[in-house]
MIVEX-770769 format. One record per residue (C-alpha): residue number from 1; residue in three letters; x, y, z. Coordinates in nm, 2 decimals. Example, Ala and Ser with C-alpha at 12.3 -4.5 7.8 and 13.67 -1.06 7.14 Angstrom:
BEGIN
+------+------+--------+--------+--------+
: resi : resn :     xx :     yy :     zz :
+------+------+--------+--------+--------+
:    1 :  Ala :   1.23 :  -0.45 :   0.78 :
:    2 :  Ser :   1.37 :  -0.11 :   0.71 :
+------+------+--------+--------+--------+
END
This chain:
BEGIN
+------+------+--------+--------+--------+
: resi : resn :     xx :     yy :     zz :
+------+------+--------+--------+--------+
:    1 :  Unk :  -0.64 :  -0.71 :   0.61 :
:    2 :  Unk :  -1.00 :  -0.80 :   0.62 :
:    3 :  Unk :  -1.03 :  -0.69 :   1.01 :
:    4 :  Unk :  -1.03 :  -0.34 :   1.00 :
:    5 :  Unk :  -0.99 :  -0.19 :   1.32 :
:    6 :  Unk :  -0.85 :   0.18 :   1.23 :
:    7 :  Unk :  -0.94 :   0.44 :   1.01 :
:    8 :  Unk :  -0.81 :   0.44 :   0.61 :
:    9 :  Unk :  -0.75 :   0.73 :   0.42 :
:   10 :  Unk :  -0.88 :   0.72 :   0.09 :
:   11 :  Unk :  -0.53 :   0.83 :  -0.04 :
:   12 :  Unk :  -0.38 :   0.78 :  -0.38 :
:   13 :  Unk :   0.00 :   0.77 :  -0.37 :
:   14 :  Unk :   0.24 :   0.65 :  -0.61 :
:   15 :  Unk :   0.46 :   0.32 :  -0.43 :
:   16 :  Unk :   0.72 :   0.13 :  -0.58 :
:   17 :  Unk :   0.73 :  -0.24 :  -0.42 :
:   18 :  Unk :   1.01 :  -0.47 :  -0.43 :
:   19 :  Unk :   1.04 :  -0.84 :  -0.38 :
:   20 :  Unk :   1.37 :  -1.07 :  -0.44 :
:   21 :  Unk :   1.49 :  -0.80 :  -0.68 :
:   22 :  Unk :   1.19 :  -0.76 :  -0.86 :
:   23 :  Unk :   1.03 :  -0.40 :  -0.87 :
:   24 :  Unk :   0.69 :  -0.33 :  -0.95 :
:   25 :  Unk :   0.51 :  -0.01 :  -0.92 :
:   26 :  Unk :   0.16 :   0.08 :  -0.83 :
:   27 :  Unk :  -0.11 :   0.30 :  -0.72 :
:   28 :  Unk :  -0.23 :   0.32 :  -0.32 :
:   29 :  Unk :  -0.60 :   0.32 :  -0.31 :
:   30 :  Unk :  -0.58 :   0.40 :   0.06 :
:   31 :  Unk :  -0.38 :   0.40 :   0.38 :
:   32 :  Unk :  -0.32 :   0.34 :   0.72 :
:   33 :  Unk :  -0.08 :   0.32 :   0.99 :
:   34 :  Unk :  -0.09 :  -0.06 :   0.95 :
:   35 :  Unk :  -0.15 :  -0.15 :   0.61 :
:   36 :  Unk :  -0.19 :  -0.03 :   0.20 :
:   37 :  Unk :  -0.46 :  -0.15 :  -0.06 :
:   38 :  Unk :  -0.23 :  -0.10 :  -0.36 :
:   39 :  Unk :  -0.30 :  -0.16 :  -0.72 :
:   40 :  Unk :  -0.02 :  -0.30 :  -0.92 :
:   41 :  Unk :   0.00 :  -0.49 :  -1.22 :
:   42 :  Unk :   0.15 :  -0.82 :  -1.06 :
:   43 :  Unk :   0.04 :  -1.09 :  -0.83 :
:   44 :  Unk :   0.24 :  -1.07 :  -0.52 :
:   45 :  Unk :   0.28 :  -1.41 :  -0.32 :
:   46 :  Unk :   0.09 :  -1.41 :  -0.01 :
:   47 :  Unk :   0.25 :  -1.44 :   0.31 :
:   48 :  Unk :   0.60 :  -1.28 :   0.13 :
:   49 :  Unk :   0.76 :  -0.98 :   0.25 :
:   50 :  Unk :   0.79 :  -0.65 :   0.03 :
:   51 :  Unk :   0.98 :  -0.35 :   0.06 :
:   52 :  Unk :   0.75 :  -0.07 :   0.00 :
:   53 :  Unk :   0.91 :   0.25 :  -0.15 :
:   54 :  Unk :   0.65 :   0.56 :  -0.05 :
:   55 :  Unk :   0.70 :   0.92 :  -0.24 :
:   56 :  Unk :   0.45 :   1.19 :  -0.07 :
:   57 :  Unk :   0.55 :   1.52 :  -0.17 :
:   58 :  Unk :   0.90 :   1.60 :  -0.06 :
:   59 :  Unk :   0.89 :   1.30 :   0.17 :
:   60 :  Unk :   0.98 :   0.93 :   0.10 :
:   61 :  Unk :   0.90 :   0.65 :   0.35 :
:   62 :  Unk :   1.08 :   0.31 :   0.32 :
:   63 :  Unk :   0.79 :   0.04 :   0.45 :
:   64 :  Unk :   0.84 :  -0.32 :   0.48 :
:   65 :  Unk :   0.47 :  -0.56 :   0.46 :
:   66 :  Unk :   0.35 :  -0.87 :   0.39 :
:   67 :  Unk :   0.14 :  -0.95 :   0.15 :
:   68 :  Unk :  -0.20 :  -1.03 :   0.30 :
:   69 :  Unk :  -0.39 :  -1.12 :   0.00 :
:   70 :  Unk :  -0.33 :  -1.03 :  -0.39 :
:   71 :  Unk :  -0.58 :  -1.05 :  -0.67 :
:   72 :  Unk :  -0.67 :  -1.01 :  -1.02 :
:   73 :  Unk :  -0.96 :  -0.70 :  -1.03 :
:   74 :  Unk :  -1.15 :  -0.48 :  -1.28 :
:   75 :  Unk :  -1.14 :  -0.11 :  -1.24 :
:   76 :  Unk :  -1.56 :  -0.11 :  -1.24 :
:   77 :  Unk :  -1.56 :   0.28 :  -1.32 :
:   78 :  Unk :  -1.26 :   0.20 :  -1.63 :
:   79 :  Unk :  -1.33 :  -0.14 :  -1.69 :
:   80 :  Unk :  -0.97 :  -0.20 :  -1.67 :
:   81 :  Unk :  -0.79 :  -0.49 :  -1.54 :
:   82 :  Unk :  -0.50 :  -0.50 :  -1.24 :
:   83 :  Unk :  -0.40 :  -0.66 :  -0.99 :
:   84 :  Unk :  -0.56 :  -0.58 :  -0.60 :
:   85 :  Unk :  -0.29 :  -0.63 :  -0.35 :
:   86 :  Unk :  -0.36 :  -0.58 :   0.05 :
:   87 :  Unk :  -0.02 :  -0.54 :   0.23 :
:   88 :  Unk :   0.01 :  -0.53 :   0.60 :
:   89 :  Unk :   0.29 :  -0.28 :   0.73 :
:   90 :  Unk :   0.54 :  -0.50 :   0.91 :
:   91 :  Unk :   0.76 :  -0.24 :   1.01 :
:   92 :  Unk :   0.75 :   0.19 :   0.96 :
:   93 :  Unk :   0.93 :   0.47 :   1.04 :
:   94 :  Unk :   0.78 :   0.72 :   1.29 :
:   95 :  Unk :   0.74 :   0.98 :   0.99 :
:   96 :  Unk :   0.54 :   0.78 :   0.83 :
:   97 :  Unk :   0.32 :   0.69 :   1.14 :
:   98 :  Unk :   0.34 :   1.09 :   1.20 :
:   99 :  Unk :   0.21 :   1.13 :   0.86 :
:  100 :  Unk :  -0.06 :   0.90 :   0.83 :
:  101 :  Unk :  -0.21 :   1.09 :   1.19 :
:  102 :  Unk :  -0.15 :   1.45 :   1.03 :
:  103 :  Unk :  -0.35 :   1.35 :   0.75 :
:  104 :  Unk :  -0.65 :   1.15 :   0.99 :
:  105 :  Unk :  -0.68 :   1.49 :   1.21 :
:  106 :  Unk :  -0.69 :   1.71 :   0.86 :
:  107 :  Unk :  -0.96 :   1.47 :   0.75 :
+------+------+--------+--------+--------+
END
């Protein structure tokens, strides 16, 4: 997800991802139609599919990505350690696509 070629929002949502049974949770740092920067507390294999659980409000989105790249990082403001995990959206519903554009035109 290093070519960025649409706006992010700098959006902090609570996601649960899944992967061959295995469920992690973690913290969106921001969004877009096409992709997540999420920070979890596992390394995801790159190049594996994830089904991505989204809860906005009264709303939840079920995404499916691939991992693009996952990392250990240091939160520099905490100085806490985590895992940095860029996911590219393989496949959406149009409510989420409908969401991400409210929130782009309220920003």
């Amino acid at each position: 997800m290093s070519n960025r070629n649409e706006v992010r929002l700098d959006k902090k949502l609570l996601v649960n991802i899944g992967k061959d049974g295995f469920e992690s949770m973690g913290l969106t740092s921001n969004i877009s139609k096409n992709g997540l920067f999420v920070a979890t507390t596992e390394i995801l294999p790159v190049d594996s599919e994830v089904s991505i659980l989204l809860g906005v409000a009264d709303e939840t989105f079920n995404l499916k990505g691939k991992v693009m790249w996952s990392k250990e990082s240091t939160d520099e403001s905490t100085g806490e350690a985590g895992v940095a995990t860029g996911i590219q959206i393989i496949d959406a519903p149009p409510q989420y696509l409908a969401f991400v554009e409210k929130m782009l035109d309220n920003s």
